[in-house]
C-alpha positions in Angstrom: -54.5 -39.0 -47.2 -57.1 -40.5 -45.4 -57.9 -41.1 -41.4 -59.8 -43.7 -40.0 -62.6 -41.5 -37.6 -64.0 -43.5 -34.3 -67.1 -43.4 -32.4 -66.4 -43.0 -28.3 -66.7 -46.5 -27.6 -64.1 -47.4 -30.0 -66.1 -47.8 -33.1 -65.4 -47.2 -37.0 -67.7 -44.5 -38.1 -66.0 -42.9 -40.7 -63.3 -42.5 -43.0 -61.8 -38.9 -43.4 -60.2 -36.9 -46.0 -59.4 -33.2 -46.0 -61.7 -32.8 -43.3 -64.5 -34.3 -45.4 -66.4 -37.4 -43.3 -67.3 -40.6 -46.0 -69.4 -42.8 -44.5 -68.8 -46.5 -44.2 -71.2 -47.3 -46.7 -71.0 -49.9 -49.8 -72.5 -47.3 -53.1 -71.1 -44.5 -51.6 -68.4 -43.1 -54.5 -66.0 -41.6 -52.3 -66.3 -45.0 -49.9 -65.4 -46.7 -53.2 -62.5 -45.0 -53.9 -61.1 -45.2 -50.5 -61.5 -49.0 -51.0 -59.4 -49.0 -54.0 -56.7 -46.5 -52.4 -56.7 -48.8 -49.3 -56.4 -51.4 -51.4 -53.3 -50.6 -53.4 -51.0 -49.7 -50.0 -48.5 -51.8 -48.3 -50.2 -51.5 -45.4 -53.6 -51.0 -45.6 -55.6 -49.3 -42.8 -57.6 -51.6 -40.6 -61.3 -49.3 -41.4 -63.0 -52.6 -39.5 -61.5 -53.6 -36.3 -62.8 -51.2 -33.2 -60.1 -49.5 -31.4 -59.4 -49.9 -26.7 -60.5 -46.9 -25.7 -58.3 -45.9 -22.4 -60.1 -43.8 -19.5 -58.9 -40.0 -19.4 -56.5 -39.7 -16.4 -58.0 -37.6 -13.9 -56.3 -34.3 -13.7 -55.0 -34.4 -9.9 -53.4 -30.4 -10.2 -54.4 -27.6 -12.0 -51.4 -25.3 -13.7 -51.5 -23.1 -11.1 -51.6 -25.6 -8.6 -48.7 -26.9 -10.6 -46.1 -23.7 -10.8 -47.1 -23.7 -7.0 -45.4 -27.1 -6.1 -43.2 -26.5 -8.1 -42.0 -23.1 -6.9 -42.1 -24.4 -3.6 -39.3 -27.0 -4.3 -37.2 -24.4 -5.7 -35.9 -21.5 -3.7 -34.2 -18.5 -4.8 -31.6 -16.8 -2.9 -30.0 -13.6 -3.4 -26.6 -13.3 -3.1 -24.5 -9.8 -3.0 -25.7 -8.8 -7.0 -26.0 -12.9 -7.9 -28.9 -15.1 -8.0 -28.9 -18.4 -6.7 -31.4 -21.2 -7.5 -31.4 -24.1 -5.2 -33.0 -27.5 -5.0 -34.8 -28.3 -2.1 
């Protein structure tokens, strides 16, 4: 199975296939054969057209900062032997 592989901008670089990078390049035997593959499927993948890149979100909590908040909107309450959990 192959994979298309994508520069950061958005770019095609490569194609990949079990872990083993085959360069965009005309000659290239493995390229050649990907052609032919790509050519026989249904739905062939697009190895030409770049891709949108999205921005990484920014990470506004760390995990810890996280089960923190978290814990805070939950209380636990012991009751006699029974613990109660409740939503704040």
């Amino acid at each position: 199975m192959y994979a298309i592989n994508y520069d950061p901008t958005g770019n095609p670089i490569s194609i990949i296939k079990e872990g083993k990078q085959i360069p965009l390049a005309p000659g290239n035997m493995d390229y050649e054969e990907f052609l032919k593959w790509n050519k026989q499927r249904s739905r062939p993948l697009d190895y030409n057209t770049p891709i949108r890149i999205i921005d990484k979100p920014e990470v506004v909590q760390t995990i810890e900062e996280r089960i923190v908040a978290i814990e805070e909107k939950l209380k636990v309450l012991e009751v006699g032997s029974e613990s109660v959990v409740k939503k704040i």
